[in-house]
C-alpha positions as CSV (number, residue, x, y, z in Angstrom):
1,X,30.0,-23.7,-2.7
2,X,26.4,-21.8,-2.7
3,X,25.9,-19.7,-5.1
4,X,24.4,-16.0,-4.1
5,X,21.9,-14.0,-6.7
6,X,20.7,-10.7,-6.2
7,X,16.9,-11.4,-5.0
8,X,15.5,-8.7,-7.5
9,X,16.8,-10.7,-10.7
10,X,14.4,-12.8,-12.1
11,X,14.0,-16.4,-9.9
12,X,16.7,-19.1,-11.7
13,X,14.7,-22.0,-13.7
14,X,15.1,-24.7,-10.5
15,X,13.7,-28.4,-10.0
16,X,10.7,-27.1,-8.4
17,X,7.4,-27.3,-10.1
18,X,6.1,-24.1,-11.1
19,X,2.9,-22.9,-8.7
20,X,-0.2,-22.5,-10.8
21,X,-1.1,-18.8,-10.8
22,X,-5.0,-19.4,-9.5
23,X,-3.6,-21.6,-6.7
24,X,-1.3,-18.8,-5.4
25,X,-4.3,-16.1,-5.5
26,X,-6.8,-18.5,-3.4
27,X,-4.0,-19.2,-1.3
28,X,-3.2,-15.6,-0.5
29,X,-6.6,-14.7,-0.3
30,X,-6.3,-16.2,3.0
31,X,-3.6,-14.0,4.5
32,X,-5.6,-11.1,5.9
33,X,-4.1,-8.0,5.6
34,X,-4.6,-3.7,6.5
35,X,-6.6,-2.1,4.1
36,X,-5.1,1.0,2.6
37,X,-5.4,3.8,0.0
38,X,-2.0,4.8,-0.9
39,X,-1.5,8.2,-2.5
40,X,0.9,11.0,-3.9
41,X,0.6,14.3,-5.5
42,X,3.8,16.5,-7.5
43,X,5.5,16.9,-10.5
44,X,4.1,13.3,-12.2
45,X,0.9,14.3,-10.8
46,X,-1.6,13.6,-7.9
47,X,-3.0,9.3,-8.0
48,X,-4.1,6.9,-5.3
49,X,-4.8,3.1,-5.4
50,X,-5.8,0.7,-2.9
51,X,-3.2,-1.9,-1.4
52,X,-2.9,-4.8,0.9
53,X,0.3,-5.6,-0.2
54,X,2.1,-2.8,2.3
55,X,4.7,-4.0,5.5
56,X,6.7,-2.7,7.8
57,X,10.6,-3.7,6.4
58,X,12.1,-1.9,9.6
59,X,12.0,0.8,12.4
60,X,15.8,2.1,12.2
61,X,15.3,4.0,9.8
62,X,11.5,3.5,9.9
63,X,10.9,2.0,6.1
64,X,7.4,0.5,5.0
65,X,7.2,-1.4,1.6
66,X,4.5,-1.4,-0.9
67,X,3.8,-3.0,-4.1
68,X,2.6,-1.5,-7.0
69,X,1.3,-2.9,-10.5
70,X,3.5,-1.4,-13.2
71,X,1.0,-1.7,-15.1
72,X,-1.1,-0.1,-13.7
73,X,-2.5,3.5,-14.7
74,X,-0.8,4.8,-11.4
75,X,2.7,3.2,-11.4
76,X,3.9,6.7,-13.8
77,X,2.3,9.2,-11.3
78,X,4.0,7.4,-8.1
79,X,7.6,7.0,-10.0
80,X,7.7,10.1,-11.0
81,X,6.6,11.9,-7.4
82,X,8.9,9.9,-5.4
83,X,6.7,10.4,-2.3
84,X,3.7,8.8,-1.1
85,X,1.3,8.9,1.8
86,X,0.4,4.9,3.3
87,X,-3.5,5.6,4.7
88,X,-4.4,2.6,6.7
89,X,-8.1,2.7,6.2
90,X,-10.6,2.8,8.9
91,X,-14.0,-0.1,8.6
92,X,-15.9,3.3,7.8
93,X,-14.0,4.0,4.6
94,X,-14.5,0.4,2.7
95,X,-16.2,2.7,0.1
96,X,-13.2,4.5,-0.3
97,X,-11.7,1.4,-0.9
98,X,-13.3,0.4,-3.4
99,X,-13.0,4.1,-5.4
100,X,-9.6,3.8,-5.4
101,X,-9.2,-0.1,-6.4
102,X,-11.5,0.3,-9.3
103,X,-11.9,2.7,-12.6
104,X,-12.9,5.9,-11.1
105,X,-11.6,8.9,-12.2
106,X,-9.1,10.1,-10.3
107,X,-10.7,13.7,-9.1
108,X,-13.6,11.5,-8.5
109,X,-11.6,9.4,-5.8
110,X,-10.0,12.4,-3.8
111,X,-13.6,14.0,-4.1
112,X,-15.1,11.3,-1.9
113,X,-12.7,12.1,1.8
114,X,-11.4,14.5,3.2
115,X,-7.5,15.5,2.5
116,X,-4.9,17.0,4.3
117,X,-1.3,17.6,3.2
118,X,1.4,15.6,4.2
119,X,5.0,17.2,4.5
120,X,5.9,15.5,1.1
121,X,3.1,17.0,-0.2
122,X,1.5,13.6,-0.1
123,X,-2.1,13.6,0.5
124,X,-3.4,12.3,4.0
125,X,-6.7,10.7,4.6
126,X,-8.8,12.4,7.6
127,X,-9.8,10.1,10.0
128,X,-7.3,7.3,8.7
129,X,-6.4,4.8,11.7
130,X,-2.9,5.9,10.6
131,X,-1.0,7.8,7.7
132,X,2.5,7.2,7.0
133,X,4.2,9.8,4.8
134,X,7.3,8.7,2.6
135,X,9.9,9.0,0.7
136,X,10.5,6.3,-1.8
137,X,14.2,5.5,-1.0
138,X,14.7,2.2,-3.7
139,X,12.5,0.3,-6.0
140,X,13.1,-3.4,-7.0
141,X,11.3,-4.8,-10.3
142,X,9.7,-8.2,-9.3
143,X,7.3,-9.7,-12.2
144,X,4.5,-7.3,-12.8
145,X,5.4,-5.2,-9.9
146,X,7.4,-2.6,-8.5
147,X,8.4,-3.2,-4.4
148,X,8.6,0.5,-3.4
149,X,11.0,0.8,0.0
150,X,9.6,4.0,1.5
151,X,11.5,5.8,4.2
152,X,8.9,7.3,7.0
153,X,9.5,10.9,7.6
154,X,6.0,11.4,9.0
155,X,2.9,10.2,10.9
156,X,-0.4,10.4,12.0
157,X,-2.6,8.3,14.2
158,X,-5.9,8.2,14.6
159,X,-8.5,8.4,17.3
160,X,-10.5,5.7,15.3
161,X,-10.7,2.0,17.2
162,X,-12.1,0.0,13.8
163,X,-9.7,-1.1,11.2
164,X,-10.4,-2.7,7.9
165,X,-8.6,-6.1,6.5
166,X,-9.1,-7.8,3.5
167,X,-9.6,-11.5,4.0
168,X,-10.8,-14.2,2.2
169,X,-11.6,-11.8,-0.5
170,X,-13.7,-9.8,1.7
171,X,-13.3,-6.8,3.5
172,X,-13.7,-7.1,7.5
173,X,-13.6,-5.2,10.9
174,X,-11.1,-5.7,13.1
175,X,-12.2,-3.7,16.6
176,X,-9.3,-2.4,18.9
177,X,-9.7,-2.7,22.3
178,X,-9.1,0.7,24.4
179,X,-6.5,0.8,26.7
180,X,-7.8,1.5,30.1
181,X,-6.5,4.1,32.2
């Protein structure tokens, strides 16, 4: 009979060889992925880092999941808000970007965009391709990170037609095309 484990519990010690660290990050560096700056503001305080690691989970109830170092000088703001805005970057903000994935101080970040305030009091990005404001329903401890389930109770959409990915440890436009009327 097989035996089931919860998938947050640490991974049982199996035949398999372990995968070296440095090849999983080249590896991954070749799964292209959104660019976004993912914020919150409230009673643990207002922070914002930049992700790639964001997904849809599902659309009934609509639920996005994003990983966060724990680590990480964020993780405290973000647990102790409980909301959070997903700001899917535009190619015009790969500056931003790099604010909010690097040491700047935090009022320096939010000084460099213009905010708006999401229901959850979540700041949202103007001019973002899209904005998805959340409520962080469960978290799940896996290695260094926390997986953040976030239920969407909000969202905006853009007029822009240039997104941003992060591939091959580059940024890169992607360019929509319009739909024709």
């Amino acid at each position: 009979m097989a035996r089931h484990r919860n998938t947050a519990d640490e991974p049982e010690a199996g035949p398999w060889p372990a995968v070296p660290q440095q090849s999983y990050r080249d590896a991954m560096s070749r799964v292209g992925a959104a660019v976004n700056v993912v914020t919150t503001d409230g009673p643990g305080g207002r922070a914002g880092f930049t992700a790639s690691a964001v997904c849809s989970v599902t659309d009934t109830p609509p639920t996005l999941l994003v990983c966060l170092n724990r680590g990480s000088s964020v993780s405290a703001a973000f647990a102790g808000n409980g909301v959070l805005c997903v700001n899917t970057l535009a190619a015009e903000h790969q500056p931003l970007s790099a604010l909010f994935g690097g040491r700047t101080p935090m009022d320096e970040r939010f000084a460099a965009a213009d905010w708006t305030e999401a229901t959850t009091g979540a700041p949202v990005l103007v001019g973002a391709v899209a904005s998805f404001d959340c409520r962080v329903v469960r978290t799940a401890e896996v290695g260094t990170h926390a997986v953040l389930f976030c239920e969407v109770v909000g969202l905006t959409q853009g007029t822009v037609h240039e997104g941003l990915i992060y591939f091959g440890r580059r940024y890169h436009k992607v360019h929509a095309e319009q739909a024709s009327a």
